[in-house]
C-alpha positions in Angstrom: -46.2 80.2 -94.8 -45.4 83.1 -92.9 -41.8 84.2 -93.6 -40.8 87.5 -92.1 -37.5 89.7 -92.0 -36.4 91.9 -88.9 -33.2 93.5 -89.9 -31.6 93.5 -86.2 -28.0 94.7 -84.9 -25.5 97.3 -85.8 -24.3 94.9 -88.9 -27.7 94.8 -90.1 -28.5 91.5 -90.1 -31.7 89.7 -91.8 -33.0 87.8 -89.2 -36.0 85.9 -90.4 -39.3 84.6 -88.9 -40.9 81.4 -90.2 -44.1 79.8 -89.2 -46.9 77.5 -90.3 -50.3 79.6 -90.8 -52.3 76.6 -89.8 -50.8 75.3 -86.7 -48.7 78.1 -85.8 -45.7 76.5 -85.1 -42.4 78.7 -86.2 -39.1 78.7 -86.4 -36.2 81.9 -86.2 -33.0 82.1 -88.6 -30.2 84.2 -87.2 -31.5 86.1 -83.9 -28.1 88.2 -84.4 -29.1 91.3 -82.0 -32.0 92.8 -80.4 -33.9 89.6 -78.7 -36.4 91.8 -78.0 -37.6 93.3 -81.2 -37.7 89.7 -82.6 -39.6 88.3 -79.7 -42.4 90.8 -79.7 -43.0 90.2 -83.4 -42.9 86.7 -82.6 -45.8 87.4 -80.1 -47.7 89.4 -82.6 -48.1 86.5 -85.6 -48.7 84.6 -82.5 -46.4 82.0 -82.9 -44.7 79.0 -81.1 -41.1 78.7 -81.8 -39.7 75.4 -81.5 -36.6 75.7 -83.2 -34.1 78.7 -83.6 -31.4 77.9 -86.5 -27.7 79.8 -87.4 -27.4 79.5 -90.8 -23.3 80.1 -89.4 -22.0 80.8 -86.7 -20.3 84.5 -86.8 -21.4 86.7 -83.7 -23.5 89.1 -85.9 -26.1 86.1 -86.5 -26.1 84.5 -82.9 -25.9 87.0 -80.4 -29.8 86.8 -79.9 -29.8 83.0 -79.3 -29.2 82.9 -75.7 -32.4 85.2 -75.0 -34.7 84.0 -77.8 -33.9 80.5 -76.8 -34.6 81.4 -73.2 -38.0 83.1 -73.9 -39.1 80.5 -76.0 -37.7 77.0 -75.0 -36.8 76.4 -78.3 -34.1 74.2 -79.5 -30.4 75.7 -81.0 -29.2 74.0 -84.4 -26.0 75.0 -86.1 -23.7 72.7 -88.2 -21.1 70.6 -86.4 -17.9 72.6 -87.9 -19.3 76.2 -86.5 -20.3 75.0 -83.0 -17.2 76.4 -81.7 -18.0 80.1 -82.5 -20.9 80.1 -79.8 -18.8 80.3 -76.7 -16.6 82.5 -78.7 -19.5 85.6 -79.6 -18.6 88.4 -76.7 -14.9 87.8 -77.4 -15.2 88.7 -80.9 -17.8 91.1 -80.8 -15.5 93.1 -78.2 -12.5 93.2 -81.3 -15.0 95.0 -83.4 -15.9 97.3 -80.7 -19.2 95.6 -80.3 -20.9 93.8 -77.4 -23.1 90.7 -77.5 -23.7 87.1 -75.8 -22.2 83.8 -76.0 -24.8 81.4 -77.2 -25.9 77.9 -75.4 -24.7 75.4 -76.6 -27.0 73.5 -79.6 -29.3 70.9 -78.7 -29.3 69.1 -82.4 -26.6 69.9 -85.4 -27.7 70.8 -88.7 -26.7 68.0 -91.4 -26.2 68.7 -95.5 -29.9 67.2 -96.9 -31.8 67.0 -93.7 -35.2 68.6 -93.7 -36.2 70.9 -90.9 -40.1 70.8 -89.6 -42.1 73.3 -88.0 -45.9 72.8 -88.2 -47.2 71.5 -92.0 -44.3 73.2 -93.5 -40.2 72.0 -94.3 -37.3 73.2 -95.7 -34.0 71.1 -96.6 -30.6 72.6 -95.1 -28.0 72.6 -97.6 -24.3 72.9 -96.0 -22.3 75.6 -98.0 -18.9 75.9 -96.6 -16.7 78.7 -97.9 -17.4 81.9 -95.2 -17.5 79.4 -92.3 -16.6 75.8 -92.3 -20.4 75.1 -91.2 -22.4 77.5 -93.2 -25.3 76.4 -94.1 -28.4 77.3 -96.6 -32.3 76.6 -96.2 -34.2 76.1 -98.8 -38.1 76.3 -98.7 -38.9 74.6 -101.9 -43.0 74.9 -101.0 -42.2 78.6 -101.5 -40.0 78.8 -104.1 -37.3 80.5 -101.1 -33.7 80.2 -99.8 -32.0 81.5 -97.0 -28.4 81.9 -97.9 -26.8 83.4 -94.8 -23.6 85.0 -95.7 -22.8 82.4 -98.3 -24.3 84.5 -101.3 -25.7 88.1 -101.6 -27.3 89.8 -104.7 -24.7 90.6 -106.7 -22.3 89.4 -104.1 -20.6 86.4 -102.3 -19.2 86.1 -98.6 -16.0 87.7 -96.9 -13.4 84.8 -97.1 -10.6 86.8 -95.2 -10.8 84.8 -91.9 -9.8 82.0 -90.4 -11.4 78.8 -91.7 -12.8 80.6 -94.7 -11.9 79.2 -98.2 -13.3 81.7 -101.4 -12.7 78.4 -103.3 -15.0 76.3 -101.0 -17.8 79.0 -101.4 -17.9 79.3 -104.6 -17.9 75.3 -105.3 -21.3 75.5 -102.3 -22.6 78.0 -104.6 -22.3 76.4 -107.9 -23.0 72.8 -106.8 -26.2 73.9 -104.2 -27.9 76.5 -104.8 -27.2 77.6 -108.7 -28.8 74.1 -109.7 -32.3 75.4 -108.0 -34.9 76.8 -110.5 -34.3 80.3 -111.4 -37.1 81.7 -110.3 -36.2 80.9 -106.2 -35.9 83.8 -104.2 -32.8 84.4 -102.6 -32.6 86.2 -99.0 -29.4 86.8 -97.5 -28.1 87.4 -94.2 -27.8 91.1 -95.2 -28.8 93.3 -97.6 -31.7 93.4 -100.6 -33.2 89.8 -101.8 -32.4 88.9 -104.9 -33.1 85.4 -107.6 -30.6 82.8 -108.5 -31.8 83.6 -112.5 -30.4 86.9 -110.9 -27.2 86.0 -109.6 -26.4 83.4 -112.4 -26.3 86.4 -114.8 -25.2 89.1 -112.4 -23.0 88.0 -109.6 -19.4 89.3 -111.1 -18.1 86.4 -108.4 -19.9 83.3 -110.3 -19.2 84.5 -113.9 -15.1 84.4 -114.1 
């Protein structure tokens, strides 16, 4: 599989780049900022993308979706309970001081235990509510991977300070998702250093109370 990160936007944001080697089909997680950075690596792996995913729905990780999805004629998932952030992006980016796009509207919601194709290869979304109401996780079991989002970090959990969040609802996702997957998974965040749940299980101050 080809699974890339472009670290994109003034919050640093992992943005990653999925694709099937063999048909070339791909998929891009969290096109937070600069569309165009992501695009032309798109070009250069030479890949189709047919589906661009937010793992939640925070401007930071959709503020690319409206020109990816545009250059690509891809289709927009995000879970049901963060749809109403998309419409909301400039407004909030402009609190922080930021600019940035409102997002179209999704074409297909992202459901807890649904498997998401692109070419030969899958991954299985797991919804992990806590920083948003619709956060979500993918998991790319072929690959021994999984893309947290803001859910969990290395060493680290997500913010729960705003509205909608719950630390309590996080940290049940966590424990009930993604600690039960095999140690040895990779864990890539939407920000910052990857890490391993064996990692996190032994390290994260936030899962060891």
């Amino acid at each position: 599989m080809i699974f890339e990160i472009v670290v994109v936007g003034p919050m640093g944001v992992n943005c990653f780049i999925l694709g099937c080697e063999e048909t070339k089909e791909g998929v891009v997680v969290d096109p937070g900022a600069d569309a165009g950075r992501i695009l032309d690596r798109v070009r250069a792996l030479g890949l189709t993308i047919r589906t661009v995913i937010n793992t939640h729905g925070h401007f930071d990780h959709i503020g690319g979706n409206k020109a990816v999805l545009e250059a690509t004629g891809g289709r927009l998932m995000i879970h049901r309970d963060d749809v109403h952030f998309l419409s909301r992006a400039a407004d909030v980016a402009a609190n922080y001081g930021l600019s940035t796009a409102n997002s179209p509207p999704p074409d297909e919601l992202l459901e807890d235990g649904m498997t998401v194709t692109f070419g030969k290869c899958a991954m299985k979304v797991f919804h992990t509510p806590g920083h948003t109401p619709g956060g979500c996780c993918l998991y790319l079991e072929g690959e021994g991977k999984v893309i947290t989002g803001d859910t969990l970090f290395a060493e680290s959990v997500g913010r729960t300070d705003f509205p909608g969040s719950s630390h309590e609802a996080l940290i049940t996702s966590i424990r009930t998702k993604l600690l039960p997957l095999p140690d040895e998974t990779q864990v890539f965040p939407g920000h910052g250093e990857a890490s391993s749940i064996g990692r996190e299980k032994l390290y994260n101050p936030y899962l060891n109370g």
